[in-house]
N, C-alpha and C positions, 0 to 999 in steps of 0.2 A: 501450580503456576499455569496460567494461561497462553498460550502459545498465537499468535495471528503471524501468518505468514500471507505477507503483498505480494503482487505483482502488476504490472501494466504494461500496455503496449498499443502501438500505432503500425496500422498495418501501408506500409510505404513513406512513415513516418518526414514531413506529420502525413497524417492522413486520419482513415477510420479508427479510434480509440477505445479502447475499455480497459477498465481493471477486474482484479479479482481477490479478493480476501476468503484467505481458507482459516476460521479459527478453530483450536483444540484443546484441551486439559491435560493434564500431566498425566493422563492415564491413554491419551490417544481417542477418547471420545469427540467425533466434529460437533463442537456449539455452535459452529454457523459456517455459512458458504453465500459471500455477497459479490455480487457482480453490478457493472454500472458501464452503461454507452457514454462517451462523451464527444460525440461530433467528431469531428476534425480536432486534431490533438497532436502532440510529439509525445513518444516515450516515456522522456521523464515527467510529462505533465500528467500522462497515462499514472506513471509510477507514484507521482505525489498524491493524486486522487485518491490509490490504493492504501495509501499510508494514512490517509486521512480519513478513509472510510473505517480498517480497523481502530484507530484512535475514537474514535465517533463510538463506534459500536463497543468500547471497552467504558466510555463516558458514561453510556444507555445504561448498560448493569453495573451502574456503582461502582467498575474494577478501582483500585489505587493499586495495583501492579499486574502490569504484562508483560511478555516478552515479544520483543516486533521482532521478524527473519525477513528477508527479502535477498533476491537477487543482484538489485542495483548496489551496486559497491557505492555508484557514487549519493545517491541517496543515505544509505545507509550510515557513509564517511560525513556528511554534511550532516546531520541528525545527530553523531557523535560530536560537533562542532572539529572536527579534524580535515575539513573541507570547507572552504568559502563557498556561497551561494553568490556566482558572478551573474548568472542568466536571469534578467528581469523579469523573466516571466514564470520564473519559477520564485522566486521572492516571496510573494506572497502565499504562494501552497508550503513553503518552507515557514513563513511566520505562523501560518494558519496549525501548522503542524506542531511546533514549540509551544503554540495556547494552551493543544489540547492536552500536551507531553505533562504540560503545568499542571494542569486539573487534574490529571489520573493521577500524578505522584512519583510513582518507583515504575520508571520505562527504561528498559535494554533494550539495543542493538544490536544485530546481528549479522553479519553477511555472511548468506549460504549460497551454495552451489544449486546455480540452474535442477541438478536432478534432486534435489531437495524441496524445491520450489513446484515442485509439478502439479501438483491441486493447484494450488493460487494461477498459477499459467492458463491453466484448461479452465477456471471460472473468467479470467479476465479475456481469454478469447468467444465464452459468451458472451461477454459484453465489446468486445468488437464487433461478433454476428450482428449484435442488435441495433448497430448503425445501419444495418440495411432494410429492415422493417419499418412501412411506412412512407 
């Protein structure tokens, strides 16, 4: 089984954004490490990018089963459908993210603890750094 643990964040939220996706295999090998600047951002929209990036990157190599981990409860509770998506602005990274949920197939959820998460944290703070380049 393949593992992608999310993360995102805004630094002063909103403010400077990036996410980070740390993926790995059931033996602890990293198949990837993606990060991504998003401007001016909030949190959760940091967070949704991250979710949507490992979905993406499971899409690219044919997966039909991953397991997503992250630290946003509330993300992770919405994706389970055990949370309404009230914030219009997250709508559509939550619809964007049920497409890709569709096309893989067999997707778990998971809510981990912050010290769990710590790859995925320290890639999406590269991609906060990289709002200041340029």
């Amino acid at each position: 089984m393949i593992t992608a643990y999310f993360d995102g964040g805004a630094r002063s939220n909103p403010g400077p954004a990036g996410y980070g996706v740390y993926i790995v295999d059931d033996l602890g090998n990293v198949l990837a490490e993606l990060h991504g600047s998003l401007g001016i951002a909030t949190n959760n929209i940091a967070e949704y990018n991250g979710l949507i990036a490992a979905l993406q990157w499971a899409i690219d190599h044919d997966l039909t089963q991953i397991a997503i981990k992250g630290d946003s409860q509330l993300i992770i509770e919405q994706m389970k459908g055990n949370y309404k998506v009230k914030n219009e602005g997250l709508k559509p990274l939550y619809l964007k993210a049920r497409m890709l949920v569709m096309q893989i197939g067999d997707v778990s959820f998971e809510h981990v603890r912050r010290e769990q998460n710590k790859d995925a944290d320290r890639l999406s703070n590269v991609g906060m750094d990289g709002n200041q380049c340029g």
